[in-house]
N, C-alpha and C positions, 0 to 999 in steps of 0.2 A: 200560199202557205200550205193548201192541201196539197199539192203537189209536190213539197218537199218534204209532206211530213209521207207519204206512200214512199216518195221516191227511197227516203232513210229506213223505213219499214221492209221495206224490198231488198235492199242490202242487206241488214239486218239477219234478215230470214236466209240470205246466198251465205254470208257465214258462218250461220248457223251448221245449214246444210255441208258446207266444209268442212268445219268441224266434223258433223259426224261423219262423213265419208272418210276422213282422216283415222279416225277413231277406229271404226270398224275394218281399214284396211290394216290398221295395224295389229289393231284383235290377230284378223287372219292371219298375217305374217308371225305373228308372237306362235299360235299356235301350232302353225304347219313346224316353224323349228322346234317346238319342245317336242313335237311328234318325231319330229326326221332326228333329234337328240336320243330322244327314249329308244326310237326302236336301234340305233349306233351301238348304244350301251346295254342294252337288254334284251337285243335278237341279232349278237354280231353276226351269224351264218346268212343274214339277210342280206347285209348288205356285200353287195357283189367284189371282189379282190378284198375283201377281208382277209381270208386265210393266207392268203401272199404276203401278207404284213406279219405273218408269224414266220419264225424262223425254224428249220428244218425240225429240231432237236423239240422241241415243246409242240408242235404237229404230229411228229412222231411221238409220243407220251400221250398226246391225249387220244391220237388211234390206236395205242397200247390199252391206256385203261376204257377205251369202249369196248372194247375185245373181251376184257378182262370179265367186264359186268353183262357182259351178253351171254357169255361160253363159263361161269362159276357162277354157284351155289353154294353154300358154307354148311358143312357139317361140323358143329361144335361136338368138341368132346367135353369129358368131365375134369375138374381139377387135379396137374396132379401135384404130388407133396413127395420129393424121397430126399432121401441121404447122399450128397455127393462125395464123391472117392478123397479122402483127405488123410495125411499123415499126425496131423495135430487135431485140433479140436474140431466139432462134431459140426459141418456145415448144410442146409436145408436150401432144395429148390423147391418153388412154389410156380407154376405153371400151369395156363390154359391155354389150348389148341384149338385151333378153325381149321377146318380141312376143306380146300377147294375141290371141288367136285363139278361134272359136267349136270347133272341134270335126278332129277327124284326117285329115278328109279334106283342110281347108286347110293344116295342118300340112306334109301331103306336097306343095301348091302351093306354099309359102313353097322349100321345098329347091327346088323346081324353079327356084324367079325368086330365088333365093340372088345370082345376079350382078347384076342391076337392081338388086335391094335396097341392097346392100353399095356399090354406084356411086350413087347417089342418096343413101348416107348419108355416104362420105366425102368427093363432091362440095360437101353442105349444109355438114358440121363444116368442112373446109380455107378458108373463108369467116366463119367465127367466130373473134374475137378472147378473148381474155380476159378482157378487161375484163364480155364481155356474161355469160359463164361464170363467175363468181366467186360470185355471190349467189344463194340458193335462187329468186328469182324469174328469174333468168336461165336458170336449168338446167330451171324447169316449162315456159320460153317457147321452149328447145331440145328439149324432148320432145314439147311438143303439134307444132312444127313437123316434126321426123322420122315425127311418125305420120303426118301428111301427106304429106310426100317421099315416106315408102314406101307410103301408099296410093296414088298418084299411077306409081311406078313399077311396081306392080301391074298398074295400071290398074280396079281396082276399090276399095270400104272394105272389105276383106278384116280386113285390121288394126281391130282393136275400141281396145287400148290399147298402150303402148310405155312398157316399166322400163328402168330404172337398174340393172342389176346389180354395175356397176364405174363409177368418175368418177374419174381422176386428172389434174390439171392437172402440168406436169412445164416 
């Protein structure tokens, strides 16, 4: 009888021990994949042919805007408010400007020519009607021209790009 009751005692304890080696290899397992998950989803540059899984057009965009945020600095200007060109009744633009620039030391040129700027921006807008301001291709075809007026009132292309920070037609 003592020999059957060790012998049962002994097994007992090997399934035990099974168990937890089962346990524990699974632990391991569960956590090597939430690791090799997490870094997939939140360091895709790590893992190797990643970017070959993107397709031309979105690889190119996204080395457009590191470009973008590498080589621009934002020179905000002040609000402006004028009267657009209209034959009936009295119509109001309300607009704020970011002006991309390369680096701080043009930042401090931009304050300095703050008056040209601001006279060659509200000269160009009080010359626009509505009609040309209403539609997204009107307002890309009033920004590329402002970068101009204010490179021009510089006198150099100081100005790299020129945002929309505010658009209200009124």
């Amino acid at each position: 009888m003592l020999l059957g009751a060790a012998l049962a005692h002994r097994l007992l304890n090997r399934r035990a021990m099974n168990k937890k080696i089962i346990l524990i290899a699974a632990g391991a397992l569960a956590g090597v994949l939430g690791i090799g998950t997490a870094v997939y989803f939140f360091m895709p540059d790590f893992v190797p042919g990643f970017d070959e899984s993107l397709d031309a057009d979105t690889h190119a965009k996204n080395k457009d805007n590191e470009k973008r945020e590498d080589t621009e600095i934002g020179a905000d200007l002040d609000v402006f408010v004028v009267n657009l060109a209209s034959s009936g009744q009295a119509r109001y633009l309300r607009t704020t400007l970011s002006l991309g620039i390369k680096d701080a030391h043009e930042k401090e040129k931009i304050k300095e020519f703050v008056g040209p700027i601001r006279h060659a921006v509200i000269m160009y807008l009080t010359e626009r009607k509505v009609d040309e301001l209403i539609d997204p291709e009107g307002k890309e075809k009033l920004r590329q021209a402002l970068h101009k007026q204010i490179n021009e009132a510089l006198g150099e292309k100081m100005v790299l790009n020129v945002y929309f920070k505010e658009f209200l037609i009124q």
